[in-house]
C-alpha positions in Angstrom: 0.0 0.0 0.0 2.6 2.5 1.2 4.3 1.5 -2.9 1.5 2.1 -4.3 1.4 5.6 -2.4 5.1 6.3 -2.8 4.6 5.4 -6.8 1.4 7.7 -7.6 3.7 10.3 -5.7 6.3 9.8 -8.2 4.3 9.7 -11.3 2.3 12.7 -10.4 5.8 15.0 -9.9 6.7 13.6 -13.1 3.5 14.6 -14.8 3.9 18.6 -12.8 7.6 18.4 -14.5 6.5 17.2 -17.7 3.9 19.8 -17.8 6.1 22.5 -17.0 9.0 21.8 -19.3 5.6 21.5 -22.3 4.6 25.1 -21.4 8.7 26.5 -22.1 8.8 24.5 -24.8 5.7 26.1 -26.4 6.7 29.7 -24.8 10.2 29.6 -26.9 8.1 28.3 -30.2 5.9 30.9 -29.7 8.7 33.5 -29.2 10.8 31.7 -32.6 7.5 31.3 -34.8 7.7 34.6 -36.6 11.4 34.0 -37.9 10.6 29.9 -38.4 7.8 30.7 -40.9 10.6 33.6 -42.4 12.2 30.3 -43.5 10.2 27.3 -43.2 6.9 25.9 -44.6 3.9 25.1 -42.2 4.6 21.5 -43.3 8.2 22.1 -42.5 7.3 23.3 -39.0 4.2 20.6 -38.5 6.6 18.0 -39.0 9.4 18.9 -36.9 7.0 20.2 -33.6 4.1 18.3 -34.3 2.4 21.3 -33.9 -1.2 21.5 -36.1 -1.2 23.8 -39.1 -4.0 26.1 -36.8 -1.2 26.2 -33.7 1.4 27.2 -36.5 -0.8 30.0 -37.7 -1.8 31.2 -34.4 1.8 30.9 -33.3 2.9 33.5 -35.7 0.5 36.0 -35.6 1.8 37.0 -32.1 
């Protein structure tokens, strides 16, 4: 029982750290858009981020 505890603990400040490292990762995209579409193609970008065409767009209208 006290595993199980000690395991959802562990998973869940895994999740908070993965969620937080997410949000930079989409802060500094959102920041580099502008000068990645200067140079790349939405399907250039799409396939490199995974990022939809729609989050691309809204991306670098900022």
């Amino acid at each position: 029982m006290e595993e199980t505890r000690q395991r959802v603990r562990e998973i869940g400040a895994r999740r908070k750290r993965l969620r937080e490292e997410l949000t930079a990762a989409d802060s500094e995209l959102r920041d580099l858009m502008p000068a990645a579409r200067a140079v790349l193609t939405h399907e250039q970008i799409r396939s490199a981020t995974g990022l939809s065409i729609q989050t691309i767009r809204a991306y670098s209208s900022r």
